[in-house]
C-alpha positions as CSV (number, residue, x, y, z in Angstrom):
1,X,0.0,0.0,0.0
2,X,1.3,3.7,-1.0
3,X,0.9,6.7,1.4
4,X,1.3,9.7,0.3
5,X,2.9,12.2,3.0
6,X,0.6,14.7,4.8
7,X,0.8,18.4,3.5
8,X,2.0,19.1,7.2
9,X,5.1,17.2,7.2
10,X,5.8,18.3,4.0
11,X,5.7,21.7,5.3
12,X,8.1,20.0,8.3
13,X,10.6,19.3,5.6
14,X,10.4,22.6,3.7
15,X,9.8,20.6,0.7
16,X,11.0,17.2,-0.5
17,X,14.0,18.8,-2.9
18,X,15.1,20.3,-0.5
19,X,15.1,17.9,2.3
20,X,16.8,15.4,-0.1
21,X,18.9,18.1,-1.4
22,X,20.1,18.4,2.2
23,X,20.5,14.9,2.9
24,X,22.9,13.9,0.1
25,X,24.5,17.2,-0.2
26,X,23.7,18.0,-3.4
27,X,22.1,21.0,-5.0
28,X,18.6,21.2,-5.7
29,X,18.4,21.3,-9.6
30,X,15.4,21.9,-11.9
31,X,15.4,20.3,-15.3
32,X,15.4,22.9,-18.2
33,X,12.1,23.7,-20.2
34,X,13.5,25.4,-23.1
35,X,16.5,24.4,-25.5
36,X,20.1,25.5,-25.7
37,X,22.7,25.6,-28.5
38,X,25.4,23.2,-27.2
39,X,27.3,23.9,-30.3
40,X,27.5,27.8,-30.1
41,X,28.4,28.6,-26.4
42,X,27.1,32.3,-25.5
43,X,24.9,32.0,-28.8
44,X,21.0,33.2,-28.4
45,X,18.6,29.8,-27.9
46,X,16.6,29.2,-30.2
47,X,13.1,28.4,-28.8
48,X,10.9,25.7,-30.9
49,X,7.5,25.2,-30.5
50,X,6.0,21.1,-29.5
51,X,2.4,22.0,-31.2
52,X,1.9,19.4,-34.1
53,X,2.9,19.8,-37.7
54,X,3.2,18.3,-40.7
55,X,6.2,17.8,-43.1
56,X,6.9,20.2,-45.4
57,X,5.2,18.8,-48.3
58,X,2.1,18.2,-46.3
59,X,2.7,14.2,-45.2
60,X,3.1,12.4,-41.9
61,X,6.0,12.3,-40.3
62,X,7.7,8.9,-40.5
63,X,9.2,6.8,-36.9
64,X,11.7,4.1,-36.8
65,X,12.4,2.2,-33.8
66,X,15.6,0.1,-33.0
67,X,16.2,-1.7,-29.8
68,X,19.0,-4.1,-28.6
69,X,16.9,-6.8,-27.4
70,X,13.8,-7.5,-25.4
71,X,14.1,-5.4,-21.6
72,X,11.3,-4.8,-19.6
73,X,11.8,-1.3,-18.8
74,X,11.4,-0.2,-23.3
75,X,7.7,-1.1,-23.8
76,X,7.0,1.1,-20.6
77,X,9.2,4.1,-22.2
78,X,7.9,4.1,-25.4
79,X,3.8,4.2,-23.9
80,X,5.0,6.9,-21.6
81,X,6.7,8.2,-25.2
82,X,3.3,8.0,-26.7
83,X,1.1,9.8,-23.8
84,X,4.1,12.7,-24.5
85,X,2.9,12.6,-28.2
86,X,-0.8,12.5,-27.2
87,X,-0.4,15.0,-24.6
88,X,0.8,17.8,-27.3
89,X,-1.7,16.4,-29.8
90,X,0.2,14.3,-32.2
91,X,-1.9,11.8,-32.0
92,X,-5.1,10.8,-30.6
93,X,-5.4,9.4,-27.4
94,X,-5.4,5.2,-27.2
95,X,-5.5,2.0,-25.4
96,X,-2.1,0.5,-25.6
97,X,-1.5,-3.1,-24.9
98,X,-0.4,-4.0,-21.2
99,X,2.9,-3.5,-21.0
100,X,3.9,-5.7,-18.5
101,X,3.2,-8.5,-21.3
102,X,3.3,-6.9,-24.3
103,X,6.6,-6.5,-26.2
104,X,7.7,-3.4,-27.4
105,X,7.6,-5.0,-31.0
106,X,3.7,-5.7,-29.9
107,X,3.4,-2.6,-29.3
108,X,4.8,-0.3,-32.2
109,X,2.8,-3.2,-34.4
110,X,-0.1,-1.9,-32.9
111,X,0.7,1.7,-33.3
112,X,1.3,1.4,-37.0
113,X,-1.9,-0.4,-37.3
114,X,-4.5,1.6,-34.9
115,X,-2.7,4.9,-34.3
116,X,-4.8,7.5,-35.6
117,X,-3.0,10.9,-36.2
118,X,-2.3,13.9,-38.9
119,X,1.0,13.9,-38.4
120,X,2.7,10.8,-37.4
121,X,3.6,7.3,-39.0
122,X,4.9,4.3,-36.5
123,X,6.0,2.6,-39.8
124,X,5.3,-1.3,-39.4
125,X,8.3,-2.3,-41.3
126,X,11.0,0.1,-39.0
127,X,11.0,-1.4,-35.9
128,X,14.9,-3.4,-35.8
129,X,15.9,-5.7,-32.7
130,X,18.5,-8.1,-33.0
131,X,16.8,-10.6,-30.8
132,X,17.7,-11.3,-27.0
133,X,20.7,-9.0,-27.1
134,X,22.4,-11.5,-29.0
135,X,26.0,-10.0,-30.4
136,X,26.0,-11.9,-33.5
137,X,22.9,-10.5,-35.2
138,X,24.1,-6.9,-33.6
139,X,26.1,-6.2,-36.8
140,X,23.4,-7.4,-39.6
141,X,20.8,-5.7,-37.8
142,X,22.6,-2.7,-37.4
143,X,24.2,-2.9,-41.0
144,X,20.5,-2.9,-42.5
145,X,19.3,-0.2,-40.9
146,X,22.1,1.8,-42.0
147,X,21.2,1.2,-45.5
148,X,18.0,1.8,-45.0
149,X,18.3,5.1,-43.6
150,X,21.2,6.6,-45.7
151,X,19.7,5.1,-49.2
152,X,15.9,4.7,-48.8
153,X,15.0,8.0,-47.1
154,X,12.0,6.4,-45.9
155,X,12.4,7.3,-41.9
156,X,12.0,11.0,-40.9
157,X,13.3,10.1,-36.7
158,X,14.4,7.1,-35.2
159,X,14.1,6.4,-31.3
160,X,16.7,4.0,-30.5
161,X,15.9,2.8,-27.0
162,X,18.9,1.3,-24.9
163,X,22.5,1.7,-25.2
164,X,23.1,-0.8,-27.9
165,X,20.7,1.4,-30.2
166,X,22.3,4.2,-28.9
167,X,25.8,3.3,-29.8
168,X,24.3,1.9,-33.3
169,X,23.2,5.3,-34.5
170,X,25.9,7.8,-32.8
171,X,28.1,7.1,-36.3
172,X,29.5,10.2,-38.2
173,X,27.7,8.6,-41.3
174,X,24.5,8.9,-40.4
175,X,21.8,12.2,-41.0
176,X,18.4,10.8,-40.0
177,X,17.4,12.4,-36.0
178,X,17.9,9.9,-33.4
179,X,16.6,10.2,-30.1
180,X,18.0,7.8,-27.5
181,X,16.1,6.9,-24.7
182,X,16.5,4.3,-21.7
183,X,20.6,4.5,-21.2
184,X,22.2,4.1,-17.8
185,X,25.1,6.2,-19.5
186,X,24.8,7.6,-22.5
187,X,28.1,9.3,-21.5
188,X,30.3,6.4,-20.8
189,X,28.9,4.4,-23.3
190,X,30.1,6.8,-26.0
191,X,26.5,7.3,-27.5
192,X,27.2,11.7,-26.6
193,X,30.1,13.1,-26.4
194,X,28.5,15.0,-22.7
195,X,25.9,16.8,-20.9
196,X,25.9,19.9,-23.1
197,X,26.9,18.3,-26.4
198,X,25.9,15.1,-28.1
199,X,28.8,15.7,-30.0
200,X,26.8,14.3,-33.3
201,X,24.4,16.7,-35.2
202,X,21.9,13.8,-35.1
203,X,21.9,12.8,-32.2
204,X,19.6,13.3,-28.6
205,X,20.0,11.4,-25.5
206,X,18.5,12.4,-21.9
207,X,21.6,12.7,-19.5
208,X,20.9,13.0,-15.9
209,X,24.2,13.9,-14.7
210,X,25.7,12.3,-11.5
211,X,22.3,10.4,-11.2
212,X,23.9,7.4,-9.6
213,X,26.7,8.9,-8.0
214,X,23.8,10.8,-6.1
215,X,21.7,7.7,-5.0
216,X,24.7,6.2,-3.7
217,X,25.3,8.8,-1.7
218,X,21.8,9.3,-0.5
219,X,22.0,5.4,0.3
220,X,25.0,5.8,2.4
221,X,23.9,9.1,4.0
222,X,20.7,6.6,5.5
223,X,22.3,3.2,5.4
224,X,26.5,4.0,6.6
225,X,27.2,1.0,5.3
226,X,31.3,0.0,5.0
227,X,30.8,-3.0,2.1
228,X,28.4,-2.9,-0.5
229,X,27.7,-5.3,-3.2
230,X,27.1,-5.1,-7.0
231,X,26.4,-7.5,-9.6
232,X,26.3,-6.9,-13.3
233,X,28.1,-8.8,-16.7
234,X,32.1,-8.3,-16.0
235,X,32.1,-6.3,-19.9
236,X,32.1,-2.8,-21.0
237,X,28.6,-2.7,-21.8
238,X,27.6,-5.0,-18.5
239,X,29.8,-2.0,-16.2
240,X,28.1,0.7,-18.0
241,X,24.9,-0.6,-17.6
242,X,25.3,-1.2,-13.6
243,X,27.3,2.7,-13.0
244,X,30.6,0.3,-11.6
245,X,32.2,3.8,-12.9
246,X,30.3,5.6,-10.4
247,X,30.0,3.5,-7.9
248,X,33.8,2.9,-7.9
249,X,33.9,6.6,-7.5
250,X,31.6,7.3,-4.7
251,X,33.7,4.2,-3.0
252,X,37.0,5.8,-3.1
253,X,35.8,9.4,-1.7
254,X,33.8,7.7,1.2
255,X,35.6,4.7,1.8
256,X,33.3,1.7,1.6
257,X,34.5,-1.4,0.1
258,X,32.7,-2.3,-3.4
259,X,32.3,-6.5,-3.8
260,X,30.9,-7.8,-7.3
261,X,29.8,-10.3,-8.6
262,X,29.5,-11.0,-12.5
263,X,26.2,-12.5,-14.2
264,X,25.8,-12.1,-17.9
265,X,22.9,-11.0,-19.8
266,X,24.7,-10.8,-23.3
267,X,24.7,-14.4,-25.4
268,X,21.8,-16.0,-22.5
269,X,18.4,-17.2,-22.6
270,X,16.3,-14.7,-20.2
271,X,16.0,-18.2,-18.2
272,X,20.1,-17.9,-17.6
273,X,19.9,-14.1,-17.1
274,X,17.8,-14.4,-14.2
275,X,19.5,-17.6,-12.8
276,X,23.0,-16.0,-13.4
277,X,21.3,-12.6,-11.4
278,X,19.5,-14.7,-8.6
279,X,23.2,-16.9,-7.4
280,X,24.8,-13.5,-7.6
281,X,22.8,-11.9,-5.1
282,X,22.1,-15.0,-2.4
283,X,26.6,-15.4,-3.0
284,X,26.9,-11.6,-1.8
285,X,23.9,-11.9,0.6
286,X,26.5,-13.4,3.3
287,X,29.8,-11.1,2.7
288,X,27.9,-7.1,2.6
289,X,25.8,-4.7,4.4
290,X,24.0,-3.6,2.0
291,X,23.5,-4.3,-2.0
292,X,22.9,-1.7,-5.0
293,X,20.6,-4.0,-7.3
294,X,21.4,-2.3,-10.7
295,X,20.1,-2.6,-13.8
296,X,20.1,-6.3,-15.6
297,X,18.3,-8.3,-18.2
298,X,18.3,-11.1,-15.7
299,X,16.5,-8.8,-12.5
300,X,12.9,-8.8,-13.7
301,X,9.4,-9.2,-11.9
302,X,10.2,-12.9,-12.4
303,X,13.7,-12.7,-10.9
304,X,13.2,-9.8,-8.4
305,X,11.2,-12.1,-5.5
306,X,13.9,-14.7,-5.2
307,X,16.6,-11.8,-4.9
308,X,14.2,-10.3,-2.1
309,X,14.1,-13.0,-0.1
310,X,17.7,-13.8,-0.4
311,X,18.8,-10.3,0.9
312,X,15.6,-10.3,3.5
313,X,16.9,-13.3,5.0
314,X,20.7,-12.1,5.5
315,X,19.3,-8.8,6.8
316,X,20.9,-7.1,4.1
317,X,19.9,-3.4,3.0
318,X,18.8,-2.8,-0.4
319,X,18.5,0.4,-3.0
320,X,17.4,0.2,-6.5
321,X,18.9,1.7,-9.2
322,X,15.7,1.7,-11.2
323,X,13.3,3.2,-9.1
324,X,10.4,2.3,-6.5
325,X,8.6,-0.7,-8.2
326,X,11.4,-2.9,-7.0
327,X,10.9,-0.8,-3.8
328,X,7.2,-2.5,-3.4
329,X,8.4,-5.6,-4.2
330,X,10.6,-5.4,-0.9
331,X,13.8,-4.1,-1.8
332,X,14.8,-1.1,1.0
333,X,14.6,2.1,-1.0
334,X,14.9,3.7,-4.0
335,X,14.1,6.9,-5.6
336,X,10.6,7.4,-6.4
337,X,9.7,7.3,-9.7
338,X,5.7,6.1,-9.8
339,X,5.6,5.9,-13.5
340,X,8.0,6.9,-16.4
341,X,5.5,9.8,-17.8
342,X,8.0,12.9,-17.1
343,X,10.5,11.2,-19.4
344,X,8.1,10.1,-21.8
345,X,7.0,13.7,-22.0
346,X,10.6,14.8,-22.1
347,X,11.6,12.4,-25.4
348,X,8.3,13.5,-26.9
349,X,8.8,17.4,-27.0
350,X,12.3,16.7,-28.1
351,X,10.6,14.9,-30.8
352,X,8.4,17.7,-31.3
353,X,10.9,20.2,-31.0
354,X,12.9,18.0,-33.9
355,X,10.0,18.3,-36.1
356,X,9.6,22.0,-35.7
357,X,13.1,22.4,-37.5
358,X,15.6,22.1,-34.3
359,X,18.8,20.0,-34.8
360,X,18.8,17.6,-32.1
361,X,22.0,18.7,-31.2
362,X,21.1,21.9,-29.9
363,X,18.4,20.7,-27.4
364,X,19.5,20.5,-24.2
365,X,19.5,16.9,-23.1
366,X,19.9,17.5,-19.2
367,X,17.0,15.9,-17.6
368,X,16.5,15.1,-13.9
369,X,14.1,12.8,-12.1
370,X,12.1,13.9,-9.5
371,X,13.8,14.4,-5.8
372,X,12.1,11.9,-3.8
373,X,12.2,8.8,-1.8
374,X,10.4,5.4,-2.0
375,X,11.0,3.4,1.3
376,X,9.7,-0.4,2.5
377,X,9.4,-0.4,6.0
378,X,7.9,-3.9,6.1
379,X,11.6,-4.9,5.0
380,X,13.0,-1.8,7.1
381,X,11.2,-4.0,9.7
382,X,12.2,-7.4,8.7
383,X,15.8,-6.5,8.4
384,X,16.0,-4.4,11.9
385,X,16.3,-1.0,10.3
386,X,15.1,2.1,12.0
387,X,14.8,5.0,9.6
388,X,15.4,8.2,11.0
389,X,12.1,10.3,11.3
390,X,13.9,13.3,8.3
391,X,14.0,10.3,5.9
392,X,10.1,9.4,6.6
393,X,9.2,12.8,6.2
394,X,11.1,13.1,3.0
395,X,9.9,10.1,1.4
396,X,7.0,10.5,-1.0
397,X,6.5,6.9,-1.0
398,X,5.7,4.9,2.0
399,X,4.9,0.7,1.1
400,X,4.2,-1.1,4.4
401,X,4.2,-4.8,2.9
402,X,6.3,-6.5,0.4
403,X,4.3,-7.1,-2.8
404,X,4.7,-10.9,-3.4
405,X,1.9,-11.5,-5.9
406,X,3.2,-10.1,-8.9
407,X,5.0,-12.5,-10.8
């Protein structure tokens, strides 16, 4: 069950920002609204409008979609992409299949099929995913769509969601838009060349700088643990993906010990994913404090129960990287994120913006999540944790139970 906190303790904390802002000792930032010139530094902005609009010669724009494999988190991105759209009137409003079945390739089939708009195409045909991150269809699949879009001019915008479609389209030999959603680090995966320049003419992705190095932080400001566990596939792609750069980081300016252990999602069945993921956490169960469960193919809402239990039982302290659903299913805390609609909203009037004549170069790609906390005190209970009473009154979401009926 989610409370929501009283207006009078929200008062108490002179706002959640802030009180969060205070904890972790960072500044309280607010994400830009208009766009920037990252190539001209002292230039004038250019402001675009988000209303909709059709191309130039009076047709619907055309979308492409390329992914590196099936993840749960992309279908949910590209709906909340799709309210964005809806929201500014790109399309009209629909019933989108349930994404916590649906694939995303269901669902773009199903936009290019029942998506009613002026000014928008989901084109059937442009949706590209290698399979189950498998590296050697990477290369054809990737080689294709390059064809496709420097020959048959057929695709106005691609979203590429996840950091192998990310990487895939940051290439000096490619024109067509490309706005990259759902990376850990677009950064140190060498999809943008920073913050406040993509560092390719084509290219968007949203950055949210120090995101992790921030939550580990927060995490050790509540929870002073001195060994903390991590598990993600011992590759560059498997390191990005889990923040080890960042979480190496934070380690060496606190002074906590970092213990990992490797689990591969690359090459695996989603069966071996999650068994690789489960062994990794009930090994480091017994030798840390506390565990950072990042981001992995193999930690799903299959996967995430058994990973629970094993940290429950070791009274181990948990934060996830990806936000508070893992937080109702019993991990410790998290930052809250109730549902992915800010950042759907954010892609879409980038998209918007792209359509409106802007170079998705010059749009600022800074974007940062909400300041809040999600917190379990069921497992708080279970794994004799007392949170102080400032981290209750911060925390915009309360569970008091661990959710052990979702699958």
């Amino acid at each position: 069950m989610t409370q929501s906190p009283t207006a009078m303790l929200k008062a108490l904390c002179a706002g959640v920002a802030l009180a969060l802002a205070c904890l972790s000792g960072s500044p309280v930032l607010a994400a830009p609204t208009e766009t920037t010139s990252a190539v001209q530094p002292g230039a004038s902005p250019r402001i675009f409008p988000t209303d909709p609009t059709r191309r130039q010669d009076g047709t619907r724009w055309r979308l492409g979609y390329l992914q590196g494999g099936d993840y749960a988190d992309y279908p949910v991105i590209l709906e909340a992409i799709v309210r964005g759209l809806v929201s500014l009137g790109w399309l009209e409003a629909l019933k989108l299949p349930d994404t916590g079945s649906a694939t995303s390739r269901e669902i773009w089939q199903f936009l290019a099929h029942n998506a009613k708009s002026e000014y928008l195409q989901f084109v059937d045909d442009a949706f590209y995913s290698p399979g189950n991150f498998d590296s050697s269809l990477r290369a054809p699949t990737r080689d294709a769509l390059h064809t496709r879009l420097r020959e048959g001019r057929d695709i106005d915008l691609m979203i590429a969601m996840g950091t192998w479609a990310g990487q895939d389209l940051a290439r000096e030999d490619i024109a067509v838009p490309t706005v990259v959603a759902s990376t850990s680090d677009p950064i140190a995966s060498g999809i943008v060349r920073s913050a406040e320049d993509s560092g390719f003419e084509h290219v968007h992705a949203k950055v949210e700088p120090n995101r992790y190095q921030r939550q580990i932080r927060l995490f050790h400001d509540i929870v002073p643990f001195s060994t903390l566990g991590v598990v993600y596939e011992d590759s560059p792609e498997g390191r990005t993906f889990a923040a080890v750069s960042a979480i190496e980081e934070v380690a060496s300016d606190i002074g906590f010990m970092v213990k990992s252990c490797h689990a591969p999602f690359n090459n695996v069945s989603p069966q071996q994913a999650m068994d690789g993921v489960t062994a990794c956490y009930a090994e480091l169960a017994s030798q840390v404090e506390a565990v950072y469960l990042t981001v992995h193919r193999g930690l799903t809402s299959k996967s995430i129960g058994g990973v629970v239990d094993a940290l429950l039982k070791a009274q181990v302290a948990s934060f996830s990287m990806l936000g508070s659903d893992e937080v109702r299913r019993g991990v410790l805390m998290s930052m809250a994120q109730a549902d992915y609609l800010p950042v759907g909203q954010f892609h879409a009037e980038v998209i918007a913006r792209i359509f409106h004549g802007a170079r998705p170069r010059e749009l600022s790609q800074v974007w940062l999540s909400p300041a809040e906390i999600a917190i379990n005190l069921k497992t708080a209970e279970i794994i004799g944790f007392d949170p102080p009473i400032d981290i209750l009154l911060a925390s915009d979401e309360v569970y008091d139970s661990v959710d052990t009926a979702s699958p």
